[in-house]
Each structure stands twice: as structure tokens, then as C-alpha cells.
C-alpha positions in Angstrom: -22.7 5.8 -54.3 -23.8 8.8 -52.6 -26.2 7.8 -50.2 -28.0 9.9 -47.7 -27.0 9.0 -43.8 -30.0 7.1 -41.7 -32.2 9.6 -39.8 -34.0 8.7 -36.9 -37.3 9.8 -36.5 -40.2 9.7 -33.7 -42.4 7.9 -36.3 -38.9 5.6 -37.5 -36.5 3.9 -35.7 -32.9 4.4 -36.2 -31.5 1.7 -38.9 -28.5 0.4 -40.1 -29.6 -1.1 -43.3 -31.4 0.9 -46.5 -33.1 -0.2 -49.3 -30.9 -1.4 -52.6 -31.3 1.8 -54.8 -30.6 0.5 -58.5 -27.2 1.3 -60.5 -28.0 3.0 -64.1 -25.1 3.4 -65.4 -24.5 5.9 -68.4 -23.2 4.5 -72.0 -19.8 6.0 -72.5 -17.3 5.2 -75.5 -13.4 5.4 -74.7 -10.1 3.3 -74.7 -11.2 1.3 -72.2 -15.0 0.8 -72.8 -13.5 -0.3 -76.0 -11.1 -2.8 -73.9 -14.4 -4.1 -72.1 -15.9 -5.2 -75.3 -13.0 -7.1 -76.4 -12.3 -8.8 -73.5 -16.1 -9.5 -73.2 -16.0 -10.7 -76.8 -13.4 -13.1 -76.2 -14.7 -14.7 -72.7 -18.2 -15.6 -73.7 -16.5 -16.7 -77.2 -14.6 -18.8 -75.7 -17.0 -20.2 -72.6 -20.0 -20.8 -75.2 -17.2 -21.8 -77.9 -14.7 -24.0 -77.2 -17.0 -27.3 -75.8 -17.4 -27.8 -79.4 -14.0 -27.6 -80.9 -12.7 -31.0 -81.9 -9.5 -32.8 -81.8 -8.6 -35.6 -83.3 -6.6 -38.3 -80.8 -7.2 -41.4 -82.6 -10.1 -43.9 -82.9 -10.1 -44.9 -79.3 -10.3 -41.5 -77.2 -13.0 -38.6 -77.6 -12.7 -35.8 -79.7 -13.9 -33.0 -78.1 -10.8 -30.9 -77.4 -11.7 -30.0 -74.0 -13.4 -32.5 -71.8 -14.3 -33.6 -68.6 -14.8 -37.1 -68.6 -16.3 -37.7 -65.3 -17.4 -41.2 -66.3 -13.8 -42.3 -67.3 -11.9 -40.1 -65.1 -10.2 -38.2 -67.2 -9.1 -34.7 -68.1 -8.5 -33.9 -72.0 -7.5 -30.4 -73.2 -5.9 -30.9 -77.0 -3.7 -32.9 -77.0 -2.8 -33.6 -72.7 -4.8 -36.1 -71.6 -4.4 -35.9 -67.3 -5.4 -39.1 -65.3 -6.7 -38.8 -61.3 -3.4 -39.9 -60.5 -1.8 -37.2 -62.6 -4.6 -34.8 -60.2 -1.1 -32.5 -59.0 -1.1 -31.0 -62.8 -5.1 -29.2 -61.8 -4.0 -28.4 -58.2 -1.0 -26.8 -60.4 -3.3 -25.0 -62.7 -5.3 -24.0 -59.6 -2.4 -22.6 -57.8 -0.9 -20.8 -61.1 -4.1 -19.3 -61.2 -4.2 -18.1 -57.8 -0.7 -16.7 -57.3 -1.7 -15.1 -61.1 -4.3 -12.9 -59.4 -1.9 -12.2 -56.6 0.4 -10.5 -60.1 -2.3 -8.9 -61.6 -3.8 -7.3 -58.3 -0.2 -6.3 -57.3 0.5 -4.4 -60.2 -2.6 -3.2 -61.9 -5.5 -3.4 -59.0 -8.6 -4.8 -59.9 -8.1 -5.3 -63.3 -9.0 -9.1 -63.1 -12.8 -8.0 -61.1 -13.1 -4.9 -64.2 -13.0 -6.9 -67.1 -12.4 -10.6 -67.0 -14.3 -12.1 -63.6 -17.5 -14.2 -65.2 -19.8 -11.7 -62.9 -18.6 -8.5 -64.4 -19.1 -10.2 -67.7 -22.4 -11.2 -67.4 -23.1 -8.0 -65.7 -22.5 -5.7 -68.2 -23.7 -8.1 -70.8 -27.2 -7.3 -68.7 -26.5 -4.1 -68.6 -26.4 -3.3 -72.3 -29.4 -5.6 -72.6 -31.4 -2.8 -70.2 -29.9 -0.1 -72.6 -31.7 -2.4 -75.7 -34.9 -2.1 -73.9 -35.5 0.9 -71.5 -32.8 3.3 -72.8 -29.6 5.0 -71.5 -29.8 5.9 -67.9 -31.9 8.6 -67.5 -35.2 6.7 -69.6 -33.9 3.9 -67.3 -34.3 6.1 -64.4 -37.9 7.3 -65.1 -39.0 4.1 -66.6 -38.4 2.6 -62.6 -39.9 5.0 -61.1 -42.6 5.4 -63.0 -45.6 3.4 -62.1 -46.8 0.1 -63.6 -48.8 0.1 -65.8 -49.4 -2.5 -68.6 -46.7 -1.4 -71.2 -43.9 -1.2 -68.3 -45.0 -5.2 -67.2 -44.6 -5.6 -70.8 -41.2 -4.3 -71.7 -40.1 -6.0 -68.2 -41.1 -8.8 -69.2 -39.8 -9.5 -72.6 -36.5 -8.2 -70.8 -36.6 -10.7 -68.1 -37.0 -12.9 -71.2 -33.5 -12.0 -73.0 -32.1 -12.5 -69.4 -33.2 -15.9 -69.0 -32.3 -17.2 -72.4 -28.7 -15.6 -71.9 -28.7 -17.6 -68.7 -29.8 -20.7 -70.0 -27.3 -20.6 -72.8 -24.5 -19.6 -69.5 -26.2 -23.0 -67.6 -26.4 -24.8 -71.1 -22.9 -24.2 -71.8 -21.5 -25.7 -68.6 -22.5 -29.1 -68.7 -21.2 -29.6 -72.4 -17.7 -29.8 -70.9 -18.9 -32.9 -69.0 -19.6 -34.7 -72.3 -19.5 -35.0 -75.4 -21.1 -31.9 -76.7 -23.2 -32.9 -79.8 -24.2 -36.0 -78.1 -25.2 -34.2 -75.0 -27.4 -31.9 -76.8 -29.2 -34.2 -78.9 -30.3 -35.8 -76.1 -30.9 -33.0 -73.9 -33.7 -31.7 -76.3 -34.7 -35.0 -76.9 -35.1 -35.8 -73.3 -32.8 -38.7 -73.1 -30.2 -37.1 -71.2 -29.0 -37.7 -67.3 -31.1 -36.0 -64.6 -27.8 -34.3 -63.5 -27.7 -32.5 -66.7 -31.3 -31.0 -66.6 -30.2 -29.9 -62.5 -27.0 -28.4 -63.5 -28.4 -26.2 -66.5 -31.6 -25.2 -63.9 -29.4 -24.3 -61.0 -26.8 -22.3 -63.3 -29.4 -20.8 -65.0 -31.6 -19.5 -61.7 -27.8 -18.0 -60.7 -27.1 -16.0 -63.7 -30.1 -14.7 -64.0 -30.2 -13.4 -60.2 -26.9 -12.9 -59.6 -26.3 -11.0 -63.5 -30.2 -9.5 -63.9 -30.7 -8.2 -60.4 -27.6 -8.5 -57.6 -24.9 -7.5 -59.8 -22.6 -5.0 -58.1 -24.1 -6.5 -54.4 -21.9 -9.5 -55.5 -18.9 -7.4 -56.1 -19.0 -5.4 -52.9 -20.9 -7.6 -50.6 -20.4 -11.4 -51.6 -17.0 -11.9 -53.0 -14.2 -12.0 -50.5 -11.7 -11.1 -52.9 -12.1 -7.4 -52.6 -11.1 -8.2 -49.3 -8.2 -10.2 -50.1 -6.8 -7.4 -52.1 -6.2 -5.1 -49.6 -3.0 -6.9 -48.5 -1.5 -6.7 -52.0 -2.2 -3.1 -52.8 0.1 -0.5 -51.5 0.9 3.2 -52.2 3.2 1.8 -56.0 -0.3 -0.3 -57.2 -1.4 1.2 -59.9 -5.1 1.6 -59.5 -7.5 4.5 -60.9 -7.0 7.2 -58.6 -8.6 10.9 -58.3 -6.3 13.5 -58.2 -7.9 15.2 -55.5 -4.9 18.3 -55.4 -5.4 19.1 -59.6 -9.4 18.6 -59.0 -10.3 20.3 -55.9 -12.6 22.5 -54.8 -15.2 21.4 -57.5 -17.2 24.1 -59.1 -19.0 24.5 -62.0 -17.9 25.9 -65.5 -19.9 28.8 -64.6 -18.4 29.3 -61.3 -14.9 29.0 -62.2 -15.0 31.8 -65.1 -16.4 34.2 -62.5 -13.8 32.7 -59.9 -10.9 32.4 -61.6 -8.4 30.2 -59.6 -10.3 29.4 -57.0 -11.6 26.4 -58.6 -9.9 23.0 -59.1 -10.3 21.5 -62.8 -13.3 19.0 -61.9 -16.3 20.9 -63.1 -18.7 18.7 -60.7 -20.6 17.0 -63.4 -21.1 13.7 -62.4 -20.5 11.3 -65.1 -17.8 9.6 -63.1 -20.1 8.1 -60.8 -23.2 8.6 -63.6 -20.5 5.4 -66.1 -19.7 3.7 -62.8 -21.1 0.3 -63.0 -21.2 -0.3 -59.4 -22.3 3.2 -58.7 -19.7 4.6 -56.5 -17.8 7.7 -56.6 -13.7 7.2 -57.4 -13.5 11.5 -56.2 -14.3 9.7 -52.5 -10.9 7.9 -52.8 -10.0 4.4 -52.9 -13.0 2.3 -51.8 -14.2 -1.6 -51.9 -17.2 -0.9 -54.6 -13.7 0.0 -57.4 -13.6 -3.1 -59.5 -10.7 -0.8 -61.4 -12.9 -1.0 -64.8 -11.5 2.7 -65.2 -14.7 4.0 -67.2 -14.3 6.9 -65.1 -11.6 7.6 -66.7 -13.2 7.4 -70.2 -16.0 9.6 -68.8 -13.7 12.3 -67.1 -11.0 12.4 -70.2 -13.6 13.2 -72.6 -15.3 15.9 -69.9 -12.0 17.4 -69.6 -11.4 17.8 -73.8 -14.7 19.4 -73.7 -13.6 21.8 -71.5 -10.3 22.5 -72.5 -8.2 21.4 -69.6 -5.8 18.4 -69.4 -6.8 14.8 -69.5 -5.8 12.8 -66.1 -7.9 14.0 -63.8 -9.0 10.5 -63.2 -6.5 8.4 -64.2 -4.4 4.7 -63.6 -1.7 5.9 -61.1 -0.4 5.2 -58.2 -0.8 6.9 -54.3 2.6 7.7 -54.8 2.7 9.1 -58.2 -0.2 11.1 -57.5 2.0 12.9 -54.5 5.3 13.0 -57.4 2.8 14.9 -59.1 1.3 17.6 -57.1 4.8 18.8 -56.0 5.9 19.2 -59.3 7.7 16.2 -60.1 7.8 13.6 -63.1 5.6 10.4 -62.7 7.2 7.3 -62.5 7.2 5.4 -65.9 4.5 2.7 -65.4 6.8 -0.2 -66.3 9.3 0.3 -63.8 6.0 0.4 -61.6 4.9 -2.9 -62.5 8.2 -4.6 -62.4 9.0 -4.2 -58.6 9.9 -6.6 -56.1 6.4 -7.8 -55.2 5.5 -8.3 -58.3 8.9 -10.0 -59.6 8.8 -12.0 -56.8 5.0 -12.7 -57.5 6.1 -13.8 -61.5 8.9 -15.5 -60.3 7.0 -17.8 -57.9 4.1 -18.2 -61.1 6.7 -19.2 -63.9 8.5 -21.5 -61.7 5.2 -23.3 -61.4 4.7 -23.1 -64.9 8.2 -24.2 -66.0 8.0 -27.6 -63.4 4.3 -28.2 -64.6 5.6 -28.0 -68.3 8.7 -30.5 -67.9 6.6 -33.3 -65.6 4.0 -32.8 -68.6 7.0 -33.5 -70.9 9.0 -36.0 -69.1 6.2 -38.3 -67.7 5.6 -41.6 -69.4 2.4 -43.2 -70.6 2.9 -46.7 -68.4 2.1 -47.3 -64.9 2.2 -50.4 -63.1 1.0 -51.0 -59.3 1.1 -54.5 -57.8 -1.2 -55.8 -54.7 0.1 -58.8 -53.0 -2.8 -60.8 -51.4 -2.3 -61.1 -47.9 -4.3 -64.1 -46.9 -2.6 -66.4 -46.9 0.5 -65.0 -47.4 2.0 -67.8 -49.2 1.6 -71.6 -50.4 3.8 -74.6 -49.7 4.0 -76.7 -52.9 4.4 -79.9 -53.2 8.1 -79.7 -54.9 9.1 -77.5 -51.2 8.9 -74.4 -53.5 6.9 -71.3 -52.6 4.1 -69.6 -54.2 3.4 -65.4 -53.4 0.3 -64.4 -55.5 -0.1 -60.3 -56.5 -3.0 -58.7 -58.4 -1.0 -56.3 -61.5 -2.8 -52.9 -62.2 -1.4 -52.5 -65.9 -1.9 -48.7 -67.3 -2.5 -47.7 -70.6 -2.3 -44.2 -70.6 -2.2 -43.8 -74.5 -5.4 -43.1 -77.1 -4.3 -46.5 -78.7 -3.9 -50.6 -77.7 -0.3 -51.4 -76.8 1.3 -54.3 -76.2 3.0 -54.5 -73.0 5.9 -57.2 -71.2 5.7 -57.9 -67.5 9.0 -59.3 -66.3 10.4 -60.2 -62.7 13.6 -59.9 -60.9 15.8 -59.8 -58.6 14.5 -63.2 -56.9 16.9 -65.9 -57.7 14.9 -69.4 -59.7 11.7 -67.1 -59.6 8.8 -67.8 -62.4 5.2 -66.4 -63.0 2.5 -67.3 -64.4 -1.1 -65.6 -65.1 -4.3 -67.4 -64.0 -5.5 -68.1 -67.1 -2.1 -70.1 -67.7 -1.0 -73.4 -67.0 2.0 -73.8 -64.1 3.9 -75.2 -67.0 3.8 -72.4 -68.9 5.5 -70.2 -66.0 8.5 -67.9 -66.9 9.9 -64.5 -65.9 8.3 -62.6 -68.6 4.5 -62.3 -69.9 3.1 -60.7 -72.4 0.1 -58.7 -72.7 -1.9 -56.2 -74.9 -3.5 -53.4 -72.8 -6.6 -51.7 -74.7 -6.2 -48.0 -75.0 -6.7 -45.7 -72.5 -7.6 -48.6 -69.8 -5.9 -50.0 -67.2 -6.2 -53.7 -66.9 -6.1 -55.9 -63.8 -3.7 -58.9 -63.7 -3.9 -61.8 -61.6 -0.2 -63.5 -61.3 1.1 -66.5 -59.3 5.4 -66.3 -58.5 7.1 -69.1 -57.8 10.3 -69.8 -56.3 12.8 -72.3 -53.9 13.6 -71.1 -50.1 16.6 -69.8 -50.2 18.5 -67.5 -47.5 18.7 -64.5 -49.6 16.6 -61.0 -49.3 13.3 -61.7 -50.6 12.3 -59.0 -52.7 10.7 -59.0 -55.6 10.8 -56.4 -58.6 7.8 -56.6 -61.1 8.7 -54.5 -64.6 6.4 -53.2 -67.2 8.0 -52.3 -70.0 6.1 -51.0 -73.2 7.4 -53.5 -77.0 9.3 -51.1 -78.8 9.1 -47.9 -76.4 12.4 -48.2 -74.5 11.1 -44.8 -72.5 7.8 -46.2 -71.7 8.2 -48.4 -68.8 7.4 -48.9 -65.4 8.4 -51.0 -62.0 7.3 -51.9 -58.6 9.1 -53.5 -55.8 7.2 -56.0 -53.6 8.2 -59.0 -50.9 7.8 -62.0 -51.4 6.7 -64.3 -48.5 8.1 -67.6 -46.8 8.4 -69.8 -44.5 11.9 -68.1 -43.9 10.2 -64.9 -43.0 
């Protein structure tokens, strides 16, 4: 924004901090306004929507095809199902989603902070709210500075009003991913719901509404370090919305440049750059940290420019170096080949193989795990035949929506037998069979048997799934003596 510089004063001391002065920005229509209404569309469809589609997975798991489960410890979207063990498929996700902005930043600017990050979306959700009540930005403009009186508490109110129900339905939202969603909101309006919930929706709420109602582009220049971050992946071949400062300068008025003629550039000084702006600065100042690269300058100045006869562009997505190409005469560089560079090859190179690894674990992994504990006081038993008895606590894992029916067999220990504590001794053998409920994992208390002998004791427990030959498991223990 154009602000004036601090003045000192006799009567005020010198300062280096103003007042907030308000952003009103100006309704526009355009490519890209158009482009921020879709992509708005689609992110609150699918952040208010998708806590309520449902997926079938059998009779023994949820439905809800994205969930949480906190309480369980588990991570459903569709039909994946991630356990905490199985944690490295998020911190994938996470890191795909990091090196993803890394892409997008590289090649396009800001494009993720213009049309996709959850505060420009709220944001200009309020901001067509303010539109609904007060007007486009000049009613908006004399509506705040006009004094208040009983019909401007009014309209402020029942807008503060529309804000906090949007922001209760943003808090509301959230906490439907952490349960069941029908069941959830049943008993959040009946009452019957955990404390956390009620916290979560208040706190998420009281943050949308401040953050989306009255911070807005603070957050984007002043709060989130990613504008900072950015810096070191934008160079002179990002392409970013630039102001071609060589086609637009000097700026003079229509009037001026008929009685001038060429000695005025083609940016007729009308303001509606910075009048659209959402975060109020102005792009003719260069590249600057308040550019979330939402390009409805570009909308603004195109459709100035057809007014006026001269060429669209003025404001435009290029880059620092096309923008030189330009002003000596020269062809810009097709935007493609500007994208696909080596920062940004190497950027999608780095994402995909994520991808690709992430996608073959997901497909190769099996659905059985098996750990075994051996108890460590005492190590072992002297029986009374002179055999030998190790005892280990089984962790069987069920990692399927259904019951399965599991063998646990022993090796590698010569004479060795087992039996579970709910057995007799006379009942030992080397295999045991078991039916794991679904989606559980179920503890197994096991006693191993077997003479002193002089070879290696080790011991290999095996969990192997009836009738899945893929679906198995093992773990390697010792087994205790008096030889050892």
C-alpha cells in the first residue's frame, strides 16, 4: 500500500509503527477472479464435505471415508487404513507436501498463498461477505469512516454475525474428522459430546473469525514465515506477476498522453491495481512480500488496457527475465519451457520419487505383524525332566477390517515345544493356533520348552495368516540357559 512516511513533530514523537489502515478491495471479474472462485468452490467443498462421505470396509471397521481415529490409533482414508507403526506413510505425506510447495513456488510464485492457502480462502470468503453488506469498496470506504450511529452498529453487527457462523461451521468442521461424523454431531447438539470437542470448535472458531474477519492480509505479510521462505526459491526465470515498468512508464493520465503524445508510458495511473489488490499493495512498486501472486491485477489492468485501446500485459505472469527479453525487442520465452527447468525438474523429481516409494510400501506391505517380549526375570526355569523353559509375551496384529485366524509356529531350536497359558504342558507343540479379531492386536502369553543342548540358541517365532501365503510375519528371539 501507499502509505505516507512517519513525520516527526514537536507535539509527536518520531514512530516506527502506524495504525492498520483497512484493505477494501474493489470487485473485479476476469480469468483469474473466475479461477479464485473455483478453487474456493472446491476447498471449502471439500473441507466442510468430505467428513461425511462414507465407505464401506466391512462390519468390523468405520465407515467414514476419512478418519482420524484417535481413540484406536488409526488413520483411514478410503480404502488405506495406516497404523502408528505405519506413522512414515504421514511424515511421507508431510514431506510430499512440503517439497510440493517448494514446485509450485519455483515455478509459478505464490500461487499456493493466491488461491489455495485456508487464510486466503476464508479471507476472501469474508471479503465478499463485506461486499453483501456494506457494498463495493467505495460504500465500504465511507461506511468506516462514517460515524456510528445506530444503523452502522446494526449492519456491523448482523455482519459480525455471518462471520461467526462461517467460523463455527470452519471450527465445526474440524473435529468431525476425529469421529464419526453423524454420531459426533448428534451428540454435540445434544450435549453429550467430549469436552475436547466443545474446546476445539471454540478455539477454531475465535481464530477464523479474527484471523479471516479482521487480520487478514496482516497474516500474510506479517505472521506467515513462508513469504520468507520463498525468497530462496524465486529467481529472475519464476514466473510471478510482474509490472512492466519499461512499456508502463512515466504514468500519466488519458488526458495527458493525448496532449503529450509519446511521452507517456501505457499505464494511464488509474489505480485499480492496487484498488483489486486484496492485501492492498501496489505490484507497479515491484516485487514485494505483501504479493500473494493472486494476479487480480492482472484482471483489473487487462480490462483497463481494452478500454483504452492499448495492448493487454501490462501487468502480467512473467518472469524478471522475460520482462528484460521484452523491452529489447525480443520474443518471450514460452512458459512451459520456463516451468520445466532444472530447479523445478529436480524439485518434481525429488516429489514423485517420494510418491512412487510411498505407493509400492502401500502396495507391498502385508496386513500381519508379530513382535515377541521375552520376560527377563528370571530368565529361565529348570524343570524337573533337566529341560528348560524361556517364557515371551506375543503381540499378534490384525491389521485387516475382518477376524482372521492366525498360526504361530517355532523354529530353529532343536526338541523345542510351546504352549499358551491357558493350555496344559501336555498340550505343547510347535504350532498354535489362534483367531485375531479384526483390526486388533492381541497379546499372547507362551511358555518354550526345550533340552540343553550345545547348539546356538535362537529362537524364530512365525505368524503366518490360514490361507494367505503373503500374509505372514516372524521374529527372532534367544532363548536362555544354563549354558548361556
Amino acid at each position: 500500500m501507499n502509505r505516507p512516511e512517519p513525520i516527526k513533530t514537536e507535539d509527536q514523537p518520531f514512530s516506527f509503527y502506524e495504525k492498520r489502515e483497512p484493505v477494501f478491495n474493489r470487485r473485479i471479474d476476469g480469468k483469474f477472479r473466475r479461477l479464485k472462485w473455483a478453487i474456493m468452490a472446491l476447498c471449502l467443498a471439500v473441507y466442510w464435505g468430505t467428513p461425511w462421505l462414507r465407505w464401506d470396509r466391512g462390519p468390523y471397521s468405520p465407515k467414514q471415508a476419512v478418519l482420524v481415529d484417535l481413540a484406536h490409533r488409526r488413520f483411514y482414508m478410503f480404502g488405506i487404513e495406516i497404523w502408528p507403526q505405519e506413522f512414515y506413510f504421514v511424515a511421507g505425506l508431510l514431506i510430499m507436501a512440503g517439497i510440493g510447495l517448494f514446485l509450485v513456488t519455483s515455478a509459478v510464485g505464490r500461487a499456493w498463498c493466491g488461491y489455495a492457502c485456508p487464510q486466503t480462502v476464508w479471507t476472501d470468503l469474508f471479503q465478499h461477505v463485506d461486499r453483501l453488506f456494506d457494498g463495493d469498496r467505495n460504500a465500504r470506504m465511507r461506511l468506516y469512516k462514517a460515524p456510528w450511529t445506530a444503523g452502522k452498529i446494526a449492519r456491523r453487527l448482523a455482519k459480525w454475525m455471518v462471520y461467526l457462523a462461517i467460523s463455527f461451521a470452519t471450527g465445526g468442521a474440524w473435529i468431525f474428522y476425529f469421529a464419526d461424523a453423524p454420531t459426533l454431531q448428534h451428540a454435540f447438539w445434544t450435549g453429550t459430546a467430549d469436552p475436547v470437542a466443545y474446546a476445539t470448535v471454540a478455539v477454531l472458531t475465535m481464530t477464523t473469525f479474527v484471523l479471516g474477519g479482521f487480520m487478514r492480509e496482516q497474516v500474510c505479510i506479517y505472521m506467515c514465515p513462508w513469504p520468507r521462505i520463498q525468497t530462496a526459491m524465486l529467481d529472475e526465470k519464476s514466473l510471478i506477476v510482474t509490472y512492466k515498468d519499461w512499456r508502463g512508464e512515466p504514468r500519466g493520465s488519458l488526458k495527458k498522453a493525448e496532449r503529450n503524445p509519446g511521452q507517456f508510458g501505457d499505464c494511464v495511473d488509474c489505480n485499480q491495481c492496487v484498488a483489486v489488490c486484496p492485501t492492498g499493495i501496489d505490484i507497479r512498486e515491484g516485487p514485494q512480500i505483501g504479493c500473494i501472486t493472486c494476479a487480480l491485477c492482472i484482471d483489473a489492468c487487462d480490462r483497463v488496457m481494452k478500454e483504452t485501446g492499448r495492448p493487454r500485459g501490462l501487468i502480467d505472469y512473467a518472469t524478471l527475465e522475460d520482462a528484460e527479453r521484452e523491452k529489447a525487442g525480443q520474443p518471450p520465452t514460452r512458459h512451459l519451457k520456463l516451468i520445466w527447468r532444472p530447479r523445478t525438474v529436480l524439485y518434481f523429481a525429488a516429489w514423485s520419487s517420494i510418491g512412487l516409494a510411498l505407493l509400492f510400501m502401500l502396495g507391498t506391505r502385508v496386513h500381519t505383524q508379530l513382535n515377541v517380549a521375552k520376560d527377563r526375570n528370571p530368565p529361565y526355569i529348570l524343570m524337573s525332566d533337566g529341560s528348560v523353559r524361556n517364557a515371551y509375551t506375543l503381540r499378534l496384529r490384525n491389521m485387516e477390517g475382518r477376524p482372521r485366524r492366525m498360526e504361530i509356529a517355532i523354529h530353529g531350536l532343536q526338541g523345542a515345544a510351546m504352549w499358551a497359558e491357558d493350555m496344559d504342558r501336555d498340550d505343547a507343540s510347535t504350532v498354535l493356533t489362534r483367531t485375531v479379531p479384526a483390526d486388533e492386536t492381541q497379546s499372547l502369553r507362551v511358555y518354550v520348552v526345550a533340552p540343553v543342548t550345545d547348539d546356538e540358541d535362537e529362537l524364530t517365532f512365525t505368524l503366518q495368516a490360514v490361507g494367505e501365503p503373503r500374509e505372514a510375519d516372524k521374529a527372532e528371539v534367544k532363548f536362555d540357559s544354563p549354558r548361556r
